[in-house]
PLY file of the C-alpha trace (Angstrom):
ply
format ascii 1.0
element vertex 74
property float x
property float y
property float z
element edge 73
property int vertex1
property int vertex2
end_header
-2.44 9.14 -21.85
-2.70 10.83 -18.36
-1.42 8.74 -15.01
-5.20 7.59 -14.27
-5.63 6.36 -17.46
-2.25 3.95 -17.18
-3.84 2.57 -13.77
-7.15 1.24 -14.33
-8.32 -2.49 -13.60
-5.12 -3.99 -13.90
-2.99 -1.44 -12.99
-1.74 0.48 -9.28
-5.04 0.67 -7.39
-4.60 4.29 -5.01
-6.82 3.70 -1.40
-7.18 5.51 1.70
-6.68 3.35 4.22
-8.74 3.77 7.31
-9.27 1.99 10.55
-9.22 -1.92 9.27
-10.74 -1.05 6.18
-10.01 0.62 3.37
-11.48 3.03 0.49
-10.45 2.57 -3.06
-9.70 5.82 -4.64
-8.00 4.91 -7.78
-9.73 1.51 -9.13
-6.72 -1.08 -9.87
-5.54 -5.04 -9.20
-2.46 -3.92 -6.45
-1.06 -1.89 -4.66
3.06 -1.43 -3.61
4.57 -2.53 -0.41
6.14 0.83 1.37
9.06 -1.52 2.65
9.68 -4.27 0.01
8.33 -2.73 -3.39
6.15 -5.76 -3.87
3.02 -5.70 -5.61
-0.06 -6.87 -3.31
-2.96 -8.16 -5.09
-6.24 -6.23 -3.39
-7.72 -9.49 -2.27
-4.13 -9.83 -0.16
-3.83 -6.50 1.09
-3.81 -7.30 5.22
-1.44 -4.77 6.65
-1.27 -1.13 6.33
-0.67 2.30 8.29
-3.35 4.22 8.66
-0.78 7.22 9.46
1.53 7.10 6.81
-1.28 5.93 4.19
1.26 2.82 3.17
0.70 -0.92 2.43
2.68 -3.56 3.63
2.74 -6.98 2.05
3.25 -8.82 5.20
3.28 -8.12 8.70
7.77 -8.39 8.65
7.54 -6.22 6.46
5.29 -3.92 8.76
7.50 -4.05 11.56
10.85 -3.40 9.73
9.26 -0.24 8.02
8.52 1.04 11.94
11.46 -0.09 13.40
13.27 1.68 10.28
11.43 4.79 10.47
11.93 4.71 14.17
15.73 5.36 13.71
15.42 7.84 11.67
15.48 6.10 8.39
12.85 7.15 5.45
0 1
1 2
2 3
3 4
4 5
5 6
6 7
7 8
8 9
9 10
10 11
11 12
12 13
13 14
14 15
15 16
16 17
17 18
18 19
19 20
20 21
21 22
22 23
23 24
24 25
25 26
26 27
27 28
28 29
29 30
30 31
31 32
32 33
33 34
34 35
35 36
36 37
37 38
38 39
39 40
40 41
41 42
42 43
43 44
44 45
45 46
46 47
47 48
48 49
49 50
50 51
51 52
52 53
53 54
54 55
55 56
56 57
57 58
58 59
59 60
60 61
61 62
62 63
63 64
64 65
65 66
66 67
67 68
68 69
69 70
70 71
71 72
72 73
Protein backbone atom coordinates (compact mmCIF):
# COMPACT_ATOMS: atom_id res chain seq x y z
CA UNK A 1 0.00 0.00 0.00
CA UNK A 2 1.65 3.24 -1.37
CA UNK A 3 1.09 6.81 0.67
CA UNK A 4 -1.91 7.78 -1.82
CA UNK A 5 -3.54 4.79 -1.30
CA UNK A 6 -3.54 5.32 2.83
CA UNK A 7 -5.15 8.92 2.11
CA UNK A 8 -8.19 8.61 0.18
CA UNK A 9 -11.80 9.86 1.29
CA UNK A 10 -11.23 9.69 4.78
CA UNK A 11 -7.83 10.20 5.04
CA UNK A 12 -5.11 13.60 4.76
CA UNK A 13 -6.60 15.52 1.83
CA UNK A 14 -3.12 17.39 0.01
CA UNK A 15 -4.42 21.09 -1.69
CA UNK A 16 -2.77 23.93 -3.19
CA UNK A 17 -3.93 26.70 -1.70
CA UNK A 18 -4.38 29.75 -3.81
CA UNK A 19 -5.74 33.21 -3.41
CA UNK A 20 -9.05 32.46 -1.08
CA UNK A 21 -9.58 29.32 -2.66
CA UNK A 22 -8.15 26.30 -2.84
CA UNK A 23 -7.38 23.16 -5.25
CA UNK A 24 -7.60 19.68 -3.94
CA UNK A 25 -4.73 17.66 -5.08
CA UNK A 26 -4.89 14.64 -2.98
CA UNK A 27 -8.80 13.78 -2.40
CA UNK A 28 -9.28 13.33 1.59
CA UNK A 29 -11.74 14.50 4.76
CA UNK A 30 -8.75 17.00 6.50
CA UNK A 31 -6.08 18.47 6.40
CA UNK A 32 -3.23 19.35 9.47
CA UNK A 33 -2.87 22.64 11.15
CA UNK A 34 0.97 23.92 10.43
CA UNK A 35 0.88 25.43 14.09
CA UNK A 36 -1.33 23.17 16.31
CA UNK A 37 -1.26 19.63 14.52
CA UNK A 38 -5.03 19.61 14.48
CA UNK A 39 -6.97 17.94 11.97
CA UNK A 40 -9.40 20.45 9.97
CA UNK A 41 -12.31 18.92 8.42
CA UNK A 42 -12.40 20.43 4.54
CA UNK A 43 -15.76 22.01 5.10
CA UNK A 44 -13.73 24.05 8.12
CA UNK A 45 -10.70 24.85 6.41
CA UNK A 46 -10.84 29.05 6.64
CA UNK A 47 -7.25 30.07 7.08
CA UNK A 48 -4.24 29.26 5.17
CA UNK A 49 -0.86 30.74 3.61
CA UNK A 50 -0.79 30.91 0.30
CA UNK A 51 3.21 31.25 0.66
CA UNK A 52 4.10 28.58 2.78
CA UNK A 53 1.24 26.21 1.28
CA UNK A 54 0.03 25.55 5.19
CA UNK A 55 -3.42 25.33 6.90
CA UNK A 56 -4.29 26.82 9.95
CA UNK A 57 -7.24 25.71 12.03
CA UNK A 58 -8.05 29.07 13.31
CA UNK A 59 -7.04 32.44 12.74
CA UNK A 60 -4.71 32.33 16.57
CA UNK A 61 -3.34 29.87 15.29
CA UNK A 62 -2.47 31.90 12.00
CA UNK A 63 -0.98 34.63 13.73
CA UNK A 64 1.24 32.66 16.22
CA UNK A 65 2.69 30.58 13.22
CA UNK A 66 3.78 34.31 11.66
CA UNK A 67 4.72 35.84 14.63
CA UNK A 68 6.81 32.47 15.30
CA UNK A 69 8.31 32.29 12.01
CA UNK A 70 8.99 35.96 12.26
CA UNK A 71 11.62 35.32 15.04
CA UNK A 72 13.21 32.98 13.50
CA UNK A 73 11.43 29.97 14.72
CA UNK A 74 10.43 26.97 12.13
Amino acid sequence: MNRHELSGRNGEAQLRYLDSDYQVVVPGAYVTCAETGKRIPLAELRYWSVDRQEAYADVEASLKREQALRQGGT
